[in-house]
DOGU-737074 format. One line per 5 residues: their letters; for each residue x negated, y, z negated of C-alpha. Coordinates in nm, 3 decimals. Each point is the difference from the previous one (the first is absolute). Example, Ala and Ser with C-alpha at 12.3 -4.5 7.8 and 13.67 -1.06 7.14 Angstrom:
<vexnus>
AS = -1.230 -0.450 -0.780 | -0.137 0.344 0.066 $
</vexnus>
This chain:
<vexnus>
XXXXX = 13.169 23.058 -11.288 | -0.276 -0.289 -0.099 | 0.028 -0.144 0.393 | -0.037 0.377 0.106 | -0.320 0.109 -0.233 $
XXXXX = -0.162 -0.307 0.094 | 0.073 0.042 0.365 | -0.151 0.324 -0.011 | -0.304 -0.105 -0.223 | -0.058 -0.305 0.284 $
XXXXX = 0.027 0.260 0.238 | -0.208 0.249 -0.095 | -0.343 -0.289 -0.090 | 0.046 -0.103 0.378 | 0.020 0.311 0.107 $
XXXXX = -0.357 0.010 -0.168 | -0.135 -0.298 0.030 | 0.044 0.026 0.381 | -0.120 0.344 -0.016 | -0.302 -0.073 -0.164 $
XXXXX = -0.100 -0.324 0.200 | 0.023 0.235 0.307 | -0.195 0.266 -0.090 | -0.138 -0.072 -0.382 | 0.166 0.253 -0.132 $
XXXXX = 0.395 0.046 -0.158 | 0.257 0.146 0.169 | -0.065 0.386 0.008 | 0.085 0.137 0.369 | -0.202 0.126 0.196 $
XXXXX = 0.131 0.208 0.307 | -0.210 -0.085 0.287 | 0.245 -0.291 0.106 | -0.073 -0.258 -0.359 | 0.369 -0.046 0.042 $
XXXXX = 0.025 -0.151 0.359 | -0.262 -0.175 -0.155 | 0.143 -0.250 -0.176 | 0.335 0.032 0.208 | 0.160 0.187 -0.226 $
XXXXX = 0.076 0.255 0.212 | 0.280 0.185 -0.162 | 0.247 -0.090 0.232 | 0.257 -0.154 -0.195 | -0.032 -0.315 0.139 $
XXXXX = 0.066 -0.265 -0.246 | -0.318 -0.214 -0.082 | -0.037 -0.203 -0.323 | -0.293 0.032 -0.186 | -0.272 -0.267 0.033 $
XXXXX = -0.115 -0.197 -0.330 | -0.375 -0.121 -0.031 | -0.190 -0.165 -0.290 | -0.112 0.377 -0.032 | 0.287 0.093 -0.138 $
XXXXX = -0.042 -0.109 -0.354 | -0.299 0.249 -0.054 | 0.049 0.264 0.209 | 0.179 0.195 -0.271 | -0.340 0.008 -0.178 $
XXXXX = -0.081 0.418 -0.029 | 0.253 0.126 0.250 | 0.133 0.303 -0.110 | 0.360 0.045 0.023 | 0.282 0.293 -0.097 $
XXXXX = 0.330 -0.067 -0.026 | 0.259 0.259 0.088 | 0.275 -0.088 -0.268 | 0.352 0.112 0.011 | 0.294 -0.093 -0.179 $
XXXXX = 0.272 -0.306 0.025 | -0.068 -0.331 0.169 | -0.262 0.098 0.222 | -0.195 0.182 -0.203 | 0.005 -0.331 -0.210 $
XXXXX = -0.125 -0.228 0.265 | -0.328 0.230 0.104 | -0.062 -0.005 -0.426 | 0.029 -0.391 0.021 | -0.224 -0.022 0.313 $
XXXXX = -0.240 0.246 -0.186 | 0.004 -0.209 -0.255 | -0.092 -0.300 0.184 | -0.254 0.168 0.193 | -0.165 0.106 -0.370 $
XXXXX = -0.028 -0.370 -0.139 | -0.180 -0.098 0.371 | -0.246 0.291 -0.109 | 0.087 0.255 0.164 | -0.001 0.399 -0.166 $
XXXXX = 0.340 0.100 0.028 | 0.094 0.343 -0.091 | 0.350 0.090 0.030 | 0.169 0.304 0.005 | 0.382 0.050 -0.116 $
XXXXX = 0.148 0.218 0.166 | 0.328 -0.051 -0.175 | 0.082 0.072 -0.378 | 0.192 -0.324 -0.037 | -0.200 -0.317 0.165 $
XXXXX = 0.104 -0.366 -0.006 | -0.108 -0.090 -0.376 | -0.086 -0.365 0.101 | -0.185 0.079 0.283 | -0.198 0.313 -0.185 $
XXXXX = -0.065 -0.279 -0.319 | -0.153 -0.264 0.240 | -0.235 0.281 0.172 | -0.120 0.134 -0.368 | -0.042 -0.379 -0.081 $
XXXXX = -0.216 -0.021 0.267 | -0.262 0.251 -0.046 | 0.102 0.251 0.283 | -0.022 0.366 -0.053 | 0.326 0.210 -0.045 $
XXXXX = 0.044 0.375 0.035 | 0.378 0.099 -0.117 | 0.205 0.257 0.181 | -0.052 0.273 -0.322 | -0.386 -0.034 0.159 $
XXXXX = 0.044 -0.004 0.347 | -0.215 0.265 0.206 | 0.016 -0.040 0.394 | -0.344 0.109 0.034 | -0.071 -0.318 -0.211 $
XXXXX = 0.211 -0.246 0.189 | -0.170 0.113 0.328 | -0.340 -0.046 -0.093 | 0.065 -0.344 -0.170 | 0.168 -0.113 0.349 $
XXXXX = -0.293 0.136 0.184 | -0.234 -0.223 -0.241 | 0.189 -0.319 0.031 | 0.008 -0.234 0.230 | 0.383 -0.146 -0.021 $
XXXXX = 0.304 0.199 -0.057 | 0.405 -0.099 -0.051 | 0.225 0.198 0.047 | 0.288 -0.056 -0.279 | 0.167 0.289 0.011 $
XXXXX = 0.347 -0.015 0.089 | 0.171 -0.287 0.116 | 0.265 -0.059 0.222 | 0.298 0.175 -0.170 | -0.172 0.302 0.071 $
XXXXX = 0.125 0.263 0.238 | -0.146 0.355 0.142 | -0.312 0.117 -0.003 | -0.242 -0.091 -0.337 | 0.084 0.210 -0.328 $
XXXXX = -0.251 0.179 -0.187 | -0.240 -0.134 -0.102 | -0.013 -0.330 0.201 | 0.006 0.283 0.281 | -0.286 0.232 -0.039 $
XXXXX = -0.219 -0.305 -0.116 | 0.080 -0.142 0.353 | -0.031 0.321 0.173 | -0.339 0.041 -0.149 | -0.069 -0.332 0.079 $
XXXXX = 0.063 0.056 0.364 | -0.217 0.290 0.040 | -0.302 -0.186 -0.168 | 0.035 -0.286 0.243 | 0.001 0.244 0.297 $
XXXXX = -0.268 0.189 -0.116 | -0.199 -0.349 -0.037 | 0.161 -0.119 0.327 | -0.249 0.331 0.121 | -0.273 -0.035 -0.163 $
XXXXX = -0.072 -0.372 0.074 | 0.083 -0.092 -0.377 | 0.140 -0.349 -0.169 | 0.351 0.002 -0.100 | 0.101 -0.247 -0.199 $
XXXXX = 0.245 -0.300 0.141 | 0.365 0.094 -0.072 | 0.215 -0.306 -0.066 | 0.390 0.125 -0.035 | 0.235 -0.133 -0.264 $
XXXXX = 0.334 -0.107 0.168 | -0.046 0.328 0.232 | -0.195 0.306 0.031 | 0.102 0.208 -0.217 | 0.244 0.360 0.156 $
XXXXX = 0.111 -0.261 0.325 | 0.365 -0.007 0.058 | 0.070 -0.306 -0.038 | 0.303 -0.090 0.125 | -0.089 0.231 0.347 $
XXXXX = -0.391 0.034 0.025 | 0.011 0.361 -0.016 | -0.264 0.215 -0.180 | 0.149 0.251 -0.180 | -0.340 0.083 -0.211 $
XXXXX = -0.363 -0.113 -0.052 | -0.083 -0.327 0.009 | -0.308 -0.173 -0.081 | -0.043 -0.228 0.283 | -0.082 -0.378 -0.081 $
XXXXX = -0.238 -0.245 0.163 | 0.203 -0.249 -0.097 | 0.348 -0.001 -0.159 | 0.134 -0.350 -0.191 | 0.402 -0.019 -0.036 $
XXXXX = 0.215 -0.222 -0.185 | 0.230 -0.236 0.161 | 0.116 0.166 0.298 | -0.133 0.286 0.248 | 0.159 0.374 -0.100 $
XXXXX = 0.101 0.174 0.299 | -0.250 0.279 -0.031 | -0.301 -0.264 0.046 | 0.123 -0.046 0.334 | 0.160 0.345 0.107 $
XXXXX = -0.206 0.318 0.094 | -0.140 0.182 -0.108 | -0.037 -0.130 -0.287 | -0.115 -0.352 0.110 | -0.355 0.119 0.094 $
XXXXX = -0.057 0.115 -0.392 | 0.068 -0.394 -0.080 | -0.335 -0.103 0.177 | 0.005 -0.382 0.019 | 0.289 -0.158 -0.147 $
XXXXX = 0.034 -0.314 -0.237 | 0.353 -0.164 -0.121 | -0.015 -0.130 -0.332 | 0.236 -0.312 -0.096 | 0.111 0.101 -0.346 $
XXXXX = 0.280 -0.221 -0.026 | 0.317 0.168 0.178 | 0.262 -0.140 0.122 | -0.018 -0.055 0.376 | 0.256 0.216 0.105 $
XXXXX = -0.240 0.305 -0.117 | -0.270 -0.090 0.271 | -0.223 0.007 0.154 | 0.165 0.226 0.271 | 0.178 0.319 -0.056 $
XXXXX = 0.382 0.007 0.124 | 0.043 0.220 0.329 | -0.458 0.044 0.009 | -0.175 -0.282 0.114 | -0.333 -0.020 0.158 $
XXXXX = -0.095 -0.313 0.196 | -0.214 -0.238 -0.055 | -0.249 -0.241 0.188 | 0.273 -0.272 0.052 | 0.257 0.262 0.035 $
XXXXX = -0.216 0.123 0.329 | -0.064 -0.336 0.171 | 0.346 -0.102 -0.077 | 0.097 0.323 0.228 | -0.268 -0.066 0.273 $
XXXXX = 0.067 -0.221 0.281 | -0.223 -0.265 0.129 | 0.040 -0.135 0.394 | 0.078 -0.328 0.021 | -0.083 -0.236 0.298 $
XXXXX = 0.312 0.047 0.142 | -0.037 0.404 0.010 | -0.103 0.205 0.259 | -0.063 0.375 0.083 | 0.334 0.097 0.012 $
XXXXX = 0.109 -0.168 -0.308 | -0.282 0.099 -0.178 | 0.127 0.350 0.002 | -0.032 0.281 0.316 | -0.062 0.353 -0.163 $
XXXXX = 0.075 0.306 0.197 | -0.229 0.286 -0.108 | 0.069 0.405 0.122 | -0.280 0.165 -0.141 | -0.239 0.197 0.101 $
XXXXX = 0.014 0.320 0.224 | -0.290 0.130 0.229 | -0.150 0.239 -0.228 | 0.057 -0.258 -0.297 | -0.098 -0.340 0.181 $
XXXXX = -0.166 -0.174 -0.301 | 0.357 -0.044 -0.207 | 0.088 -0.233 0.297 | -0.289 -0.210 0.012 | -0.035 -0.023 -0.409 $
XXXXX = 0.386 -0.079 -0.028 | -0.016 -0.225 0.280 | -0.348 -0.174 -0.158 | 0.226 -0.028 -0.344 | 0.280 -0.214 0.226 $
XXXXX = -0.271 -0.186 0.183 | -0.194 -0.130 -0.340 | 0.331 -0.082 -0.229 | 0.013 -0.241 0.243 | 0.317 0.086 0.271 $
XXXXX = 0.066 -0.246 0.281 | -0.001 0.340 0.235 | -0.065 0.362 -0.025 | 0.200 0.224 0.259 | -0.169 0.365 -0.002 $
XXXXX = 0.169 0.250 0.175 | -0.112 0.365 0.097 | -0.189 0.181 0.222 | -0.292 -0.127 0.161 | -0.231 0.209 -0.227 $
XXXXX = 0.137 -0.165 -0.274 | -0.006 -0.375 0.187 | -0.333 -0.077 0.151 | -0.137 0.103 -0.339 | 0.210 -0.232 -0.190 $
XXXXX = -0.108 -0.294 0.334 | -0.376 0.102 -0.061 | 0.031 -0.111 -0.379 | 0.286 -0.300 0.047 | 0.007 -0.160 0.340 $
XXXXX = 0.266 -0.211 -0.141 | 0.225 0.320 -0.022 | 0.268 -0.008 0.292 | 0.118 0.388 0.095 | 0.314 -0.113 0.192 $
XXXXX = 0.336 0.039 -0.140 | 0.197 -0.272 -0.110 | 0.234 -0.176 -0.307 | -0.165 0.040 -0.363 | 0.061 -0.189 -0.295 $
XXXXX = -0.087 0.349 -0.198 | -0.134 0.343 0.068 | -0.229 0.239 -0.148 | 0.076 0.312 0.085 | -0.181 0.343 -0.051 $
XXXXX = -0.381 0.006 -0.107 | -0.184 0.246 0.133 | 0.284 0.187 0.169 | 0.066 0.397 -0.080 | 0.349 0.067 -0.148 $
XXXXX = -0.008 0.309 0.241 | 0.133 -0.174 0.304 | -0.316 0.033 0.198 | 0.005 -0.297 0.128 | 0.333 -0.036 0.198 $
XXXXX = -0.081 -0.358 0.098 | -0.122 -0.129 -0.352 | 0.303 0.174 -0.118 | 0.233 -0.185 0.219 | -0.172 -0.357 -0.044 $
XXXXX = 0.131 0.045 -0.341 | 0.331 0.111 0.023 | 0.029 -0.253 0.225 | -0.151 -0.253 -0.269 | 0.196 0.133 -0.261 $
XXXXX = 0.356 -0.055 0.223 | -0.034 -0.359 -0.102 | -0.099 0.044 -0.335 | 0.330 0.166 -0.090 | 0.175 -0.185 0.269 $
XXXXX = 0.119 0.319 0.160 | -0.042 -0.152 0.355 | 0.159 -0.332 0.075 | -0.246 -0.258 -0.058 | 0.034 -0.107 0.427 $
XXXXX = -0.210 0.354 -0.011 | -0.225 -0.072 -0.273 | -0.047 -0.351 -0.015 | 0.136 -0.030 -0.347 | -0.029 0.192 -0.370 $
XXXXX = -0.358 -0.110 -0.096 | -0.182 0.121 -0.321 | -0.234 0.338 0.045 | -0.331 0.188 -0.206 | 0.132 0.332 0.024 $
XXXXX = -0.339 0.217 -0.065 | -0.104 0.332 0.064 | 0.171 0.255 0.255 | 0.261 -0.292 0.049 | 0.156 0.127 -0.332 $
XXXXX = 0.055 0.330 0.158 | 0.238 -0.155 0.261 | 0.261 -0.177 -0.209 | 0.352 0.081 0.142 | 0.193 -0.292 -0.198 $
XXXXX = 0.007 -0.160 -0.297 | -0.238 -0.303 -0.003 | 0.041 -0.376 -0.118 | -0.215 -0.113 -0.289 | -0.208 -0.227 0.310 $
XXXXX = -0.168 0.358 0.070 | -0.293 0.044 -0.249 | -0.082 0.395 -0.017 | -0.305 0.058 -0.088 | -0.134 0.332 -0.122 $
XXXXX = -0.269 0.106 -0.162 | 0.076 0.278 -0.279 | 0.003 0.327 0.214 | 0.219 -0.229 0.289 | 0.280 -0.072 -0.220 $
XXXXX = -0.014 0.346 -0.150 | 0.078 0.108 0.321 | 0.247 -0.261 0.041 | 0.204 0.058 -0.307 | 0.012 0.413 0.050 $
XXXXX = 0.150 -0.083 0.359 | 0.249 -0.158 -0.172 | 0.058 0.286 -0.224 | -0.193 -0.064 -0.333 | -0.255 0.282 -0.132 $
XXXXX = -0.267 -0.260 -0.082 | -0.404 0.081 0.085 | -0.268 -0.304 0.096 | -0.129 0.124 -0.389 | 0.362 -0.038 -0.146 $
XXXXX = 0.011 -0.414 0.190 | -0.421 -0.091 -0.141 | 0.179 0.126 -0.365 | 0.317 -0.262 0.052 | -0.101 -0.252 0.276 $
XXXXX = 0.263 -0.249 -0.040 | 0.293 0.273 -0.114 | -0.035 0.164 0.379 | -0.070 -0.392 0.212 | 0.316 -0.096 -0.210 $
XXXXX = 0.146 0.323 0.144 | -0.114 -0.015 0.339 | 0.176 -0.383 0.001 | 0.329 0.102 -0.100 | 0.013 0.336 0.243 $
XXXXX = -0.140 -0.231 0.336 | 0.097 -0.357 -0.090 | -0.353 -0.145 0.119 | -0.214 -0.138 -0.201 | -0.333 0.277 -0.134 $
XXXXX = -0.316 -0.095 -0.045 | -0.193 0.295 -0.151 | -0.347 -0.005 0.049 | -0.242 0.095 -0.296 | -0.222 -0.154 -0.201 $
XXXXX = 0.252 -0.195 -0.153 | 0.205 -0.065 0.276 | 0.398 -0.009 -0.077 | 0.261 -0.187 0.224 | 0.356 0.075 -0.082 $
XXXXX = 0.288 -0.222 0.149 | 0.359 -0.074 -0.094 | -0.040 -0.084 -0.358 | -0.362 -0.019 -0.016 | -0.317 0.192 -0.071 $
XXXXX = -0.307 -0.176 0.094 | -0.349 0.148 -0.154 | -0.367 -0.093 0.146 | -0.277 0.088 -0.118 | -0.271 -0.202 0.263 $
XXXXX = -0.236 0.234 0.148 | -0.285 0.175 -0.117 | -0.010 0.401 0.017 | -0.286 -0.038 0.361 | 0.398 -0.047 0.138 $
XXXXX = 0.081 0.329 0.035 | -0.190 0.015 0.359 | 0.117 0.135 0.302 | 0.217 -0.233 0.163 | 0.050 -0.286 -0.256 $
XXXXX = 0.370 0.040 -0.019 | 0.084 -0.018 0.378 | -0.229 -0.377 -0.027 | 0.285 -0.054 -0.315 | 0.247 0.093 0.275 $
XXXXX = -0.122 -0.228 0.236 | 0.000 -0.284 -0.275 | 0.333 0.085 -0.136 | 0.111 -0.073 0.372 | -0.178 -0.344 0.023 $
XXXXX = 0.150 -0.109 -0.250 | 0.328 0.111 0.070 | 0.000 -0.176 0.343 | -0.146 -0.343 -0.159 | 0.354 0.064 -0.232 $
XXXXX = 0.244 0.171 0.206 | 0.292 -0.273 0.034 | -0.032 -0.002 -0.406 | 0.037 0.321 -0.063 | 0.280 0.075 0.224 $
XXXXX = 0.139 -0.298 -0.190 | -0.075 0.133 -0.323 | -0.105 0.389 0.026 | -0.099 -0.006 -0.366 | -0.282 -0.199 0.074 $
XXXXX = -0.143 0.335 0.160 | -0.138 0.171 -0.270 | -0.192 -0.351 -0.117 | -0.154 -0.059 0.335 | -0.075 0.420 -0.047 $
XXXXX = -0.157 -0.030 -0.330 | -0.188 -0.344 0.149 | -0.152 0.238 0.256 | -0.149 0.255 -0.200 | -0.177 -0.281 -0.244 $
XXXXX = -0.163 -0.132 0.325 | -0.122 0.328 0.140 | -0.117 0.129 -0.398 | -0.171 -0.371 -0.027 | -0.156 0.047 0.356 $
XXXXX = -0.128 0.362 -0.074 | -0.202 -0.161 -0.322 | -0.139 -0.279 0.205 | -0.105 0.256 0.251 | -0.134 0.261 -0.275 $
XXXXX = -0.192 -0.225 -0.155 | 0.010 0.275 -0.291 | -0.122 0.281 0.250 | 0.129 0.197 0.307 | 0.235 -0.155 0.236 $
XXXXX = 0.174 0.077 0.304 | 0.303 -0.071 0.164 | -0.116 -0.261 0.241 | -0.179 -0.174 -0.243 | 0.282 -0.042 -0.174 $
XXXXX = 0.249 -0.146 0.271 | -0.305 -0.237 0.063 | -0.024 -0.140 -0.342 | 0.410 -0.099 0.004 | -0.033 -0.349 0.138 $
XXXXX = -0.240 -0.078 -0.262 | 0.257 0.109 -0.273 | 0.257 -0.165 0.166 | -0.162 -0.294 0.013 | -0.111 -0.009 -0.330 $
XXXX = 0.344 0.052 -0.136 | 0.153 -0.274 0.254 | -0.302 -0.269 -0.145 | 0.155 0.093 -0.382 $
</vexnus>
């Protein structure tokens, strides 16, 4: 509990230390983008905090409130409070429980902080000392807890919430929420959100990461994430068993460099049907996606509408048939069947996917990015070396064909519990596109949380398609050796195609193309270490 308060405490004096040295001032939000600012941009992404020679006096008249509920947790924010109090700051703390760690409560009295018991609590009060400060931790409940936040840890936060929206509106501060452990109402064994939550800017856990940090859509609530070592054993951390999210050296390890004895076709030939005449730009983006995660070839195939586009952007394209070392299949093409020759590319494609036709007919079962109105013309089951990928209202549609009452609202509320569904009905691999992005093989439930929200543009996911099928080719004989390695090289994609859409935001509007253009820079960044 001493590692964890003091963890916290470090945390919180960098948080304004930094704060202040960027803009003078400690670290109340402001909503026109302070955030992205300081690239804390609430997307989960793990990033520890900074320490400066700042740090030692930037407690000095920062206001901060903690949030105090009972057990363990509530004990470490009291601890951390306490700290905070004997680096000067005003602490006023508000116990929500009747019972509060003793220790913890002794050390903040001894320290000069402010303490309102539960017999005084008002809500009314609580808000308008959170609007007034400039810090706040969250201590309610701790990880034991399960189901949506009791009274009155629940109005508080539901009050909460409303005052931050309504300051979110009007262009007002909000103070900078730092969450104890987790936010407190997450699930935290499956990231669900059963109940308000007051959403942190930055969350610090002990040990090891808690599933909900990483699931949706609960994840998002965690804001930037930092792991605290406070002394468990190794087995506990830092990953969580069965939810993993990858890491810088996790990616490059995945990506493949050429070599000088490579060439084009070793490098990886992608086949791409996408694209129709009356939807041409799926083809060209999916094919630029191929093209700039750095494939040997790219084979597009389609009608000529569809083609000379695709030549005018990538010369390098070739639009004759030929063997693939994977395909992507079904950007930009209607699930109606209007295009009888789009329609029969892929059923052709998909033949040696499942291996249906004898591979003297197919060339061979290769790996496939199965996106789009391709998901409407699944005959057989697949093998996990087929990576669906759906975005909320797809798979929707995918699980009620086969026979599940389930809504796109019912698959945002449980992300994973429907990709984890989807797996076991199909047998591919699903990669759910959101803003956490979940990839679900055999076994395994990868989480990423890489892009900013100037993603959800017209178009981005058929350039993740195109990726995904890049790097698939640069893997292929590995994966049919090991089809487990799927999901990884999956999850690999969608960190390069979140990390290009920052580079290419910039922290403002982006579109698709920008994005496909800013992969080699990722990649390269990532393959440099």
């Amino acid at each position: 509990m001493d590692r964890a308060a003091r963890a916290l405490a470090r945390t919180v004096l960098a948080d304004v230390a930094r704060r202040r040295s960027a803009g003078g001032a400690p670290p109340r939000v402001r909503f026109a983008g302070s955030l992205a600012s300081d690239g804390l941009s609430g997307t989960g992404r793990v990033r520890p905090a900074r320490r400066s020679r700042a740090v030692g006096r930037a407690a000095q008249g920062v206001r901060v409130v903690l949030l105090v509920g009972p057990g363990n947790n509530g004990g470490d924010t009291l601890f951390a409070g306490a700290h905070l109090a004997t680096a000067g700051a005003r602490v006023t703390a508000f116990l929500v429980a009747g019972t509060v760690h003793g220790p913890g409560l002794a050390a903040l009295e001894a320290a000069g902080a402010e303490v309102i018991a539960r017999s005084e609590l008002r809500v009314p009060a609580v808000v308008e000392h959170v609007s007034a400060a400039d810090v706040v931790l969250d201590g309610l409940v701790g990880i034991g807890a399960r189901g949506a936040l009791r009274p009155p840890s629940g109005g508080i936060v539901r009050a909460l919430v409303e005052a931050r929206a309504a300051a979110e509106v009007a262009g007002s501060p909000w103070p900078w929420v730092v969450a104890v452990d987790t936010p407190s109402g997450i699930g935290v064994d499956d990231g669900s959100v059963p109940g308000p939550v007051l959403a942190a800017d930055r969350t610090v856990t002990f040990g090891a990461y808690k599933p909900g940090l990483l699931l949706p859509p609960a994840a998002h609530l965690a804001g930037a994430v930092e792991v605290a070592d406070v002394g468990l054993r190794r087995e506990h951390g830092p990953q969580v068993a069965g939810t993993l999210r990858l890491q810088d050296g996790e990616v490059s390890a995945v990506l493949r460099a050429p070599g000088v004895r490579d060439h084009k076709y070793t490098r990886g030939v992608v086949g791409v049907v996408a694209g129709t005449d009356k939807y041409p730009g799926a083809g060209v983006l999916a094919t630029a996606g191929a093209v700039r995660a750095g494939a040997g070839m790219v084979r597009a195939l389609g009608p000529a509408g569809v083609t000379d586009r695709i030549l005018d952007r990538h010369p390098e394209v070739v639009t004759a048939g030929g063997r693939v070392q994977s395909w992507v299949l079904g950007p930009g093409i209607p699930s109606d069947g209007s295009d009888a020759g789009q329609d029969r590319r892929v059923y052709g494609a998909l033949a040696a996917v499942t291996g249906v036709l004898d591979a003297e007919v197919t060339g061979g079962v290769v790996p496939a990015v199965i996106d789009a109105g391709a998901m409407a013309m699944l005959e057989h089951r697949l093998p996990e070396i087929a990576v669906l990928t759906p975005h909320a209202g797809e798979l929707a549609d995918l699980m009620r064909g086969l026979g599940h009452e389930v809504g796109r609202a019912d698959i945002e509320a449980e992300p994973v519990r429907w990709a984890r569904a989807a797996q076991r009905a199909t047998g591919a691999t699903v990669l759910l596109k959101g803003a956490v992005t979940v990839v679900v093989g055999s076994g395994v439930t990868f989480t990423q949380a890489d892009a900013p929200a100037w993603l959800a543009t017209a178009g981005a996911g058929d350039v993740l398609s195109g990726i995904l099928g890049a790097l698939l080719a640069a893997r292929a004989g590995d994966v049919l050796a090991d089809p487990a390695l799927t999901s990884r090289i999956a999850a690999a994609a969608a960190v390069l195609h979140g990390r290009a859409a920052t580079l290419a935001s910039a922290g403002g509007p982006t579109t698709a193309s920008a994005v496909a253009d800013a992969v080699p820079r990722v990649m390269a960044g990532l393959l440099a270490g």
